[in-house]
PASEBA-1860 file (N, C-alpha, C; in nm, 3 decimals):
! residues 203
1> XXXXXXXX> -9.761/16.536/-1.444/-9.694/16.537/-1.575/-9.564/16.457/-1.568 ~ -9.514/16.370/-1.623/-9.446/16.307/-1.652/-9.276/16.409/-1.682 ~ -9.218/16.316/-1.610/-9.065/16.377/-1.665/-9.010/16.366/-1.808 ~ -8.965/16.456/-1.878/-8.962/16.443/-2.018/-8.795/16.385/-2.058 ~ -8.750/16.339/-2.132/-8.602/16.264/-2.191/-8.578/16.309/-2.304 ~ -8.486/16.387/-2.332/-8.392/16.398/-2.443/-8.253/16.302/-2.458 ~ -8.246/16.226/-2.574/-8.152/16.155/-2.627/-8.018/16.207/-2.663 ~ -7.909/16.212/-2.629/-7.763/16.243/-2.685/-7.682/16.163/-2.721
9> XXXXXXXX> -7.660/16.160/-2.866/-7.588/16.022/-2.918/-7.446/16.085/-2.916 ~ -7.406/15.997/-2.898/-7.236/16.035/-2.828/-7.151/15.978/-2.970 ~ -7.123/16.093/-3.126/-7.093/16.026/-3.202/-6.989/16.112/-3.291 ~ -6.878/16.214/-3.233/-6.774/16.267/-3.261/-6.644/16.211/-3.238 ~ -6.606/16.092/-3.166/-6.498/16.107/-3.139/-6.419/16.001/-3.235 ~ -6.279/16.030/-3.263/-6.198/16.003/-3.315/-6.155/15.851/-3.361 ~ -6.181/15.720/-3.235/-6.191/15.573/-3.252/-6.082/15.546/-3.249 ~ -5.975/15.646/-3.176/-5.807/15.624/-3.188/-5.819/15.420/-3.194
17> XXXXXXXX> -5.861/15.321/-3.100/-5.787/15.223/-3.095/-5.825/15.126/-3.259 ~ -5.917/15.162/-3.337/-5.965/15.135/-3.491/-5.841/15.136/-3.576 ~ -5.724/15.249/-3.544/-5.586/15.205/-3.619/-5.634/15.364/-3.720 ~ -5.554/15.413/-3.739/-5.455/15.517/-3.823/-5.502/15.482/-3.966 ~ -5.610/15.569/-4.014/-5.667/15.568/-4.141/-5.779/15.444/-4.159 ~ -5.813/15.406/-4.049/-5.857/15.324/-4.119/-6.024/15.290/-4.071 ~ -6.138/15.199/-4.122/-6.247/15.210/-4.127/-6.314/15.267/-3.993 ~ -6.448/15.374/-4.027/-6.536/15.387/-3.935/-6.611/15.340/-3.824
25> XXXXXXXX> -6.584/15.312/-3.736/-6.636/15.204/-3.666/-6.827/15.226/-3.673 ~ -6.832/15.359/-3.652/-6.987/15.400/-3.688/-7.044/15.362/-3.770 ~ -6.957/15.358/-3.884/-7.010/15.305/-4.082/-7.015/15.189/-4.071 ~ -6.943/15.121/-3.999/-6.960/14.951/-3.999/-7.103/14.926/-3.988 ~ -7.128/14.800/-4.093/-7.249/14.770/-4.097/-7.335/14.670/-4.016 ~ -7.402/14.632/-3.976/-7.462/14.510/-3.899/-7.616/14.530/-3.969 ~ -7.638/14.408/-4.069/-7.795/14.329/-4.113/-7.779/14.461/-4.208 ~ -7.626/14.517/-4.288/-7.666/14.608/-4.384/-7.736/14.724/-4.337
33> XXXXXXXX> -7.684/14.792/-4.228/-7.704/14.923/-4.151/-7.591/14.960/-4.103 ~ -7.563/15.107/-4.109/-7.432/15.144/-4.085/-7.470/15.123/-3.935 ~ -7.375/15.101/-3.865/-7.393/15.164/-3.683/-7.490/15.270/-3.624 ~ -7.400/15.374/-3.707/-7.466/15.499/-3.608/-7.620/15.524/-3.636 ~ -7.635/15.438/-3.755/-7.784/15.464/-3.808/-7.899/15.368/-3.731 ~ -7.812/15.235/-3.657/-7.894/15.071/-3.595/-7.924/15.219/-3.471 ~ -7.807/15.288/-3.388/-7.829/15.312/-3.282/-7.937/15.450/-3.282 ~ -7.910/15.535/-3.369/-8.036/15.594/-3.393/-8.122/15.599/-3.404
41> XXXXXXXX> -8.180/15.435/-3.500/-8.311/15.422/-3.491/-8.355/15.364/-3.382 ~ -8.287/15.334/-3.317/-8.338/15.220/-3.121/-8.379/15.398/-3.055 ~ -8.293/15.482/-3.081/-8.314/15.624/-3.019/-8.473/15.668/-3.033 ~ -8.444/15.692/-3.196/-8.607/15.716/-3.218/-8.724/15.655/-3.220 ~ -8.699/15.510/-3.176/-8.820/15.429/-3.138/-8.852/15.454/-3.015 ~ -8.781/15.494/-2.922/-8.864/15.553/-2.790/-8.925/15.623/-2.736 ~ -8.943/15.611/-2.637/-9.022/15.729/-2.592/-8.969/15.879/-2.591 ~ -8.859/15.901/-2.586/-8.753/16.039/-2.585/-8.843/16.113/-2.642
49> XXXXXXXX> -8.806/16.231/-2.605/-8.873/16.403/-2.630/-8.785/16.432/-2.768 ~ -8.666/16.393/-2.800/-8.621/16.456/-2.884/-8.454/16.354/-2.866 ~ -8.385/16.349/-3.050/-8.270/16.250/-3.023/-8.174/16.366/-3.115 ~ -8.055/16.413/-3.013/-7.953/16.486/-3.074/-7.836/16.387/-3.071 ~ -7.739/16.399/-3.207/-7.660/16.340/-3.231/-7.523/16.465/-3.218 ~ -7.441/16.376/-3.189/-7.321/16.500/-3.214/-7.227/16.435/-3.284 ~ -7.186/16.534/-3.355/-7.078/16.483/-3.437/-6.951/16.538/-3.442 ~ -6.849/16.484/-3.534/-6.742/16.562/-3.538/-6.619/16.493/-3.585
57> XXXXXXXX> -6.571/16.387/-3.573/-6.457/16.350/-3.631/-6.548/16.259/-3.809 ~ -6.496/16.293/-3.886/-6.601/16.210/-3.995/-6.746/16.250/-4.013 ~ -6.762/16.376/-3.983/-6.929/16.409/-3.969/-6.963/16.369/-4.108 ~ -6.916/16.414/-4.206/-6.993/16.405/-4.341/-7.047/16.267/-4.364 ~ -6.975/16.178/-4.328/-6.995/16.095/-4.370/-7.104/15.997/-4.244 ~ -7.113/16.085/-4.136/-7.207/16.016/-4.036/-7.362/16.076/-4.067 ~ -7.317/16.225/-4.130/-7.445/16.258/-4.190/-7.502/16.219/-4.248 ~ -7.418/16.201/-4.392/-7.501/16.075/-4.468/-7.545/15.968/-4.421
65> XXXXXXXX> -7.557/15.905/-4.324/-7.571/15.786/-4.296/-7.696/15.817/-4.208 ~ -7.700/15.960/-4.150/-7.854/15.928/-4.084/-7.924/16.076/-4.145 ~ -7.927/16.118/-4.255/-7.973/16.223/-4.343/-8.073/16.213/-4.337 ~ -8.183/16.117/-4.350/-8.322/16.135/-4.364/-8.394/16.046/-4.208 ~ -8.343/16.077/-4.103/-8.374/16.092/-3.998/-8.437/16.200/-3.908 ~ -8.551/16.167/-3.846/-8.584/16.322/-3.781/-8.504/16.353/-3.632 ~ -8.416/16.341/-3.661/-8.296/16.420/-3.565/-8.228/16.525/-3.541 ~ -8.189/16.567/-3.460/-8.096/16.673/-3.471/-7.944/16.660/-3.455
73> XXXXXXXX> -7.889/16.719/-3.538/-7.730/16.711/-3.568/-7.639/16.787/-3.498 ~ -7.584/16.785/-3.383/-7.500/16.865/-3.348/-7.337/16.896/-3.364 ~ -7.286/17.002/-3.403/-7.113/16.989/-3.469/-7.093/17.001/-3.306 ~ -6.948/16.928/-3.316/-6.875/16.978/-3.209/-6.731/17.002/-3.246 ~ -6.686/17.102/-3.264/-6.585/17.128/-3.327/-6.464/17.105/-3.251 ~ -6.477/17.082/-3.116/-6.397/17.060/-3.060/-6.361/16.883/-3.044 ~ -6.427/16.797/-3.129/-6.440/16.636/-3.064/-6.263/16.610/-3.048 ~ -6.138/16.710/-3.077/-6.000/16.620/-3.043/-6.034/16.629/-2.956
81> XXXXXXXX> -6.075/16.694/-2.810/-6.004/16.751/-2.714/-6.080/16.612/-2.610 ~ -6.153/16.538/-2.660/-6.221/16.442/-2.564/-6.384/16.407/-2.521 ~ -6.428/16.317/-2.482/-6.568/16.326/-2.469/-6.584/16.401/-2.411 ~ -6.568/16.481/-2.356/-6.630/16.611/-2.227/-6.715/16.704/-2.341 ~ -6.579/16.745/-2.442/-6.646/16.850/-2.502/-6.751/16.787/-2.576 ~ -6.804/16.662/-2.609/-6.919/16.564/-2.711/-7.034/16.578/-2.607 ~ -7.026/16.568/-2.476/-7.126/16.568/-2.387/-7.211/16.736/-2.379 ~ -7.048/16.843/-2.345/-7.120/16.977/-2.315/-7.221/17.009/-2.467
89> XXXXXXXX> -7.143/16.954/-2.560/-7.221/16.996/-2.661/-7.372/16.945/-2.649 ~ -7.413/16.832/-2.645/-7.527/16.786/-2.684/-7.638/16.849/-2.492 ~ -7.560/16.865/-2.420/-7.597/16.948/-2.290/-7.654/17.035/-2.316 ~ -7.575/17.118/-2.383/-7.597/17.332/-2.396/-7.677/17.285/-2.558 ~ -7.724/17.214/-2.618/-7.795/17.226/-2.687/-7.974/17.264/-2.701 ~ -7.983/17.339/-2.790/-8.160/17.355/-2.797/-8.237/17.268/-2.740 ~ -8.214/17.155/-2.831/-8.333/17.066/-2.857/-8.341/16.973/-2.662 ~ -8.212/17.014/-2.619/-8.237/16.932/-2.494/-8.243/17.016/-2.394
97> XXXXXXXX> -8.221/17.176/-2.408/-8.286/17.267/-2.326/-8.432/17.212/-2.225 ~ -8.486/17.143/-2.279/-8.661/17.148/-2.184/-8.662/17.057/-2.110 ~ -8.564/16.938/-2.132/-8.570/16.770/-2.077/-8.570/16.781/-1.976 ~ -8.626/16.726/-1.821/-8.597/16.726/-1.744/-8.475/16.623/-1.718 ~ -8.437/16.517/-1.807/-8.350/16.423/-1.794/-8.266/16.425/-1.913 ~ -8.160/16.382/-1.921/-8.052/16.344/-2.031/-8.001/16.232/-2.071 ~ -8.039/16.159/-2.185/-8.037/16.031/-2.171/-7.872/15.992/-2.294 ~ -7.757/15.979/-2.211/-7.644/15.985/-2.267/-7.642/15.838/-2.352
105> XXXXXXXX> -7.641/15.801/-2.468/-7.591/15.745/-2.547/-7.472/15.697/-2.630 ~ -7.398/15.610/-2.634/-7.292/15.599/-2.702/-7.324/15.551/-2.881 ~ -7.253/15.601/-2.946/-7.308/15.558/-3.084/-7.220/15.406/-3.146 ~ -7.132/15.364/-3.012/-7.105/15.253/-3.095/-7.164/15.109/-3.033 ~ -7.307/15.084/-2.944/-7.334/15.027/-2.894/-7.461/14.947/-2.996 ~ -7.486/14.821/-3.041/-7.553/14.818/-3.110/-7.674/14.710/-3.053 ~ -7.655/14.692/-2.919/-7.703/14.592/-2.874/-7.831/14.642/-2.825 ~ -7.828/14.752/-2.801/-7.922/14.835/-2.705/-8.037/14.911/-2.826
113> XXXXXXXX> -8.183/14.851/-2.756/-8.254/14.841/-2.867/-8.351/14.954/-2.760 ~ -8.464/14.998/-2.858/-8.555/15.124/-2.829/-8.596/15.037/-2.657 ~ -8.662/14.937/-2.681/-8.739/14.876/-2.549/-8.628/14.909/-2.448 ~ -8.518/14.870/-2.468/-8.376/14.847/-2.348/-8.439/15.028/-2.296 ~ -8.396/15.118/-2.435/-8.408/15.265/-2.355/-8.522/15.331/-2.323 ~ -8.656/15.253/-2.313/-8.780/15.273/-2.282/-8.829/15.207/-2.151 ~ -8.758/15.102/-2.116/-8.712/15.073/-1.954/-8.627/15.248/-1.918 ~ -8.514/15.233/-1.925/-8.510/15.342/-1.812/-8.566/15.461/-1.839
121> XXXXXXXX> -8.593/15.548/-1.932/-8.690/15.603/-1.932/-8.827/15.621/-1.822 ~ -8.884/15.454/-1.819/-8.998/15.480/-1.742/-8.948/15.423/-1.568 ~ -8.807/15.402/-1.585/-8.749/15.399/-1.424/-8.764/15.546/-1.386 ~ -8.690/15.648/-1.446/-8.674/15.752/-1.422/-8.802/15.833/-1.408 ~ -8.905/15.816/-1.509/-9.011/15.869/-1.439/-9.037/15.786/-1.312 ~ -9.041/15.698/-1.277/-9.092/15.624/-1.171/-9.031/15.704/-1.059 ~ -8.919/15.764/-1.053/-8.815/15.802/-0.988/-8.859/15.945/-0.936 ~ -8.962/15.979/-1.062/-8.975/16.151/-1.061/-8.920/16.252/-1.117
129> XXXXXXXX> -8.755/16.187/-1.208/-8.706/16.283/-1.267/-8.567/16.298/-1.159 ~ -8.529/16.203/-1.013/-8.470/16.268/-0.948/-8.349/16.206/-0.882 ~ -8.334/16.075/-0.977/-8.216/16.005/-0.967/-8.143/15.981/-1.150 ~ -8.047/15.916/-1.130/-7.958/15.864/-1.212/-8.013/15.747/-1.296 ~ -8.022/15.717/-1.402/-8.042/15.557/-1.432/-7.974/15.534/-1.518 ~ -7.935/15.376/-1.488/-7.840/15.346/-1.564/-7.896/15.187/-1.618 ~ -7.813/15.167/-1.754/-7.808/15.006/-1.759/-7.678/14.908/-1.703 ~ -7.756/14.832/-1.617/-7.619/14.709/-1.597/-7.625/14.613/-1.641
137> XXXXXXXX> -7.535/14.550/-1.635/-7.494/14.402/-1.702/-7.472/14.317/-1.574 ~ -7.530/14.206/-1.554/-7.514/14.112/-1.428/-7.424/14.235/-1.273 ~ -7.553/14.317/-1.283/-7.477/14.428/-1.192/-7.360/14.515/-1.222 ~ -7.334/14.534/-1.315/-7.182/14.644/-1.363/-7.210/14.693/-1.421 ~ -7.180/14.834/-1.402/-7.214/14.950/-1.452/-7.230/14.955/-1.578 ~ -7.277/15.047/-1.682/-7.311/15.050/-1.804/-7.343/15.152/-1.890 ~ -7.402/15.126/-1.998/-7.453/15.242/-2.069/-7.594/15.186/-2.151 ~ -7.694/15.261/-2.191/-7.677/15.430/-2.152/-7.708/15.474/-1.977
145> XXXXXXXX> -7.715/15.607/-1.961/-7.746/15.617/-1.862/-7.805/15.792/-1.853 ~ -7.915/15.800/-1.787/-7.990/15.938/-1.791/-7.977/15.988/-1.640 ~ -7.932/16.163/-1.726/-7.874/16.266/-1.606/-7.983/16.290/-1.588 ~ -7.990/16.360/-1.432/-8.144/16.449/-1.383/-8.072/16.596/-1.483 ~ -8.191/16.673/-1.507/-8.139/16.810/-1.574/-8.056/16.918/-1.440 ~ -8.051/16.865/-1.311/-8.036/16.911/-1.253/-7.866/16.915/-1.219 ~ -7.813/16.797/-1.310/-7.677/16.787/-1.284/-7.588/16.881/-1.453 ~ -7.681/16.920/-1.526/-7.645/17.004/-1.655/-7.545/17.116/-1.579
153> XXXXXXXX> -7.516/17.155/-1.508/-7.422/17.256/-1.466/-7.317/17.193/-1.454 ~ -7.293/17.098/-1.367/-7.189/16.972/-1.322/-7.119/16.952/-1.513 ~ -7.177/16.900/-1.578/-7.166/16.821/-1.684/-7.088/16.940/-1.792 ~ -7.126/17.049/-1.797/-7.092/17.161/-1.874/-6.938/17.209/-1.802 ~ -6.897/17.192/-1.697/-6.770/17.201/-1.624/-6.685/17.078/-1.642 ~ -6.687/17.012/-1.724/-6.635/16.931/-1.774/-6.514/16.908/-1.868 ~ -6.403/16.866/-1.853/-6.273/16.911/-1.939/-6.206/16.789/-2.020 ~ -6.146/16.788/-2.150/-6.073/16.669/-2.125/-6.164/16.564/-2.194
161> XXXXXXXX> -6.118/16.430/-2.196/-6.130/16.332/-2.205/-6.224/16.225/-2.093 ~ -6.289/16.343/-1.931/-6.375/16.300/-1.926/-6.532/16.292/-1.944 ~ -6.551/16.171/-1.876/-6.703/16.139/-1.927/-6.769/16.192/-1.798 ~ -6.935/16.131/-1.750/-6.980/16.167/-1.675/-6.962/16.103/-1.557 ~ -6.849/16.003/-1.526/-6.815/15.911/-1.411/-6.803/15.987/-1.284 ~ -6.734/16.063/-1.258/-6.667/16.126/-1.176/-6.854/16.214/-1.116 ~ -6.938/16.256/-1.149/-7.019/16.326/-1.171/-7.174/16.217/-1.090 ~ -7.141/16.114/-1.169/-7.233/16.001/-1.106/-7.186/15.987/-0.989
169> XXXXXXXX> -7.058/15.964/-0.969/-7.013/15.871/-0.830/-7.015/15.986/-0.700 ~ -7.020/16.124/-0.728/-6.995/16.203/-0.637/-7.127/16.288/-0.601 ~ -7.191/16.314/-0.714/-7.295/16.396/-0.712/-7.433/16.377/-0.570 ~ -7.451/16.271/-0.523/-7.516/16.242/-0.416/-7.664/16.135/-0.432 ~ -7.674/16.245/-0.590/-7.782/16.189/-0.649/-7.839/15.986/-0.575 ~ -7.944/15.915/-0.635/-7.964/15.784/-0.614/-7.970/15.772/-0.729 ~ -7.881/15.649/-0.732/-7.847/15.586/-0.860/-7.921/15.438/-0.905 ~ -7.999/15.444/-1.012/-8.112/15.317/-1.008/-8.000/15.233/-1.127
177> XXXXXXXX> -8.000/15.111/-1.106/-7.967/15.019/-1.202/-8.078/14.984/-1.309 ~ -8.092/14.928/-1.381/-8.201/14.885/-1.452/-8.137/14.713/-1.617 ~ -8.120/14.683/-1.509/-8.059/14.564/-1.556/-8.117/14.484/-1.723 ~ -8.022/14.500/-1.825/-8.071/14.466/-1.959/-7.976/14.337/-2.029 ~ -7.825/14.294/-1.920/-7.755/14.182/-1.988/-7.648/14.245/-2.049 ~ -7.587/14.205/-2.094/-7.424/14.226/-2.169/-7.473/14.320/-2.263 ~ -7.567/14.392/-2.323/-7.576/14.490/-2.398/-7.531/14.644/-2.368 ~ -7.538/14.631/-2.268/-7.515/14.723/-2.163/-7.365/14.766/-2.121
185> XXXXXXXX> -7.257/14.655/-2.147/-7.152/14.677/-2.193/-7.098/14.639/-2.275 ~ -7.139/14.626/-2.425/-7.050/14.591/-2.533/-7.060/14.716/-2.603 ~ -6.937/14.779/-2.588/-6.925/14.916/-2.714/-6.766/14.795/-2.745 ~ -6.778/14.894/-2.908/-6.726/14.834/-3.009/-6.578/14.936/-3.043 ~ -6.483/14.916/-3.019/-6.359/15.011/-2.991/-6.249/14.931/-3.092 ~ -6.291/14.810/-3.127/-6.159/14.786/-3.227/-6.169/14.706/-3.334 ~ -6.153/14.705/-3.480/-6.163/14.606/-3.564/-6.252/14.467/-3.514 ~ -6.185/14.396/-3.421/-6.163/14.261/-3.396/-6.312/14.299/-3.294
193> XXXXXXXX> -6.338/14.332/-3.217/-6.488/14.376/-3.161/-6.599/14.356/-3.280 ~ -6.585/14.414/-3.352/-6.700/14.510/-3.472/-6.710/14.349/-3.536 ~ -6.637/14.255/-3.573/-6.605/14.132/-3.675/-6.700/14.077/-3.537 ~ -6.666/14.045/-3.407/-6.702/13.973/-3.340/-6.853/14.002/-3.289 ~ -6.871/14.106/-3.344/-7.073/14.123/-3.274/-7.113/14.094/-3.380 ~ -7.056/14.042/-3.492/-7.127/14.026/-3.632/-7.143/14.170/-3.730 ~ -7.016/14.257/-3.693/-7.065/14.401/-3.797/-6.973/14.370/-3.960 ~ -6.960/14.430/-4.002/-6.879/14.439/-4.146/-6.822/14.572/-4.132
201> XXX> -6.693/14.569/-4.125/-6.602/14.724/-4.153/-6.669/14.759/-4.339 ~ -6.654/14.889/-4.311/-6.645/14.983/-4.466/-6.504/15.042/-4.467 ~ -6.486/15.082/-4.632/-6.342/15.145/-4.564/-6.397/15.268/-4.556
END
């Protein structure tokens, strides 16, 4: 039987470097699609067991944007305190209770299409369920990248503003690359980014 993947779209946090009131970086549009909705649907074109989103700074308005999606929505009421608490959430959630793997997502990445996350997917089965996979870019580290379910304890002890770095690099685990090109690191963190991949700010 095959190792199973649950999706966690990483899509509460705040966008501090976007500037003080001002547009969504998620809502930004690319080909007339908000963001969080391009990266959702690459989610649900794969193979994944199931795609939880989390939300939290701007939810209403991220809701609307993927409302008639078959997803699941997760609050995180805590998204000031940092990605840690965006991760435990979509972790200790239902829908990713069964996964043997966790396939961490960022929601402002728009490059990364269903095929990109249907490669590691079938690394990780290849793997057995019993390493790390990640996407790189001409070898450098990247995103997304899928936990074994076995590191969900690790990940839930988590505080702060961090991510799962500290967790990859120490854990012992084998860590597979799975090489996809600069998609792999372009997240979109400021006005002048979002203009330059070709998106359109909303206010």
């Amino acid at each position: 039987m095959k190792p199973s993947v649950a999706i966690v779209v990483l899509a509460a946090g705040r966008a501090s470097r976007m500037g003080e009131g001002g547009a969504h970086k998620l809502l930004a549009e690319f080909d007339g699609v908000p963001l969080i909705r391009r990266v959702a649907r690459a989610a649900l074109g794969s193979e994944a067991s199931a795609v939880i989103v989390v939300v939290g700074h701007r939810q209403v308005e991220i809701r609307n944007a993927l409302h008639d999606l078959p997803l699941h929505i997760i609050e995180n009421p805590a998204y000031g305190s940092g990605m840690a608490s965006s991760l435990k959430a979509g972790f200790a959630s239902r829908q990713s209770s069964g996964a043997d793997g966790i396939l961490v997502m960022m929601g402002d990445m728009p490059g990364i299409s269903s095929a990109n996350i249907n490669q590691l997917i079938e690394t990780f089965e290849s793997a057995r369920g019993e390493a790390i996979v990640r996407c790189v870019a001409d070898g450098q580290p990247g995103n997304p990248v899928i936990l074994p379910n076995s590191l969900k304890d690790a990940v839930l002890r988590l505080d702060g503003d961090m991510g799962a770095r500290g967790i990859i690099e120490t854990c012992g685990l084998p860590i597979i690359g799975v090489e996809i090109g600069a998609a792999a690191r372009l997240d979109l963190d400021t006005p002048e980014a979002i203009v330059k991949a070709g998106g359109v700010l909303k206010a």
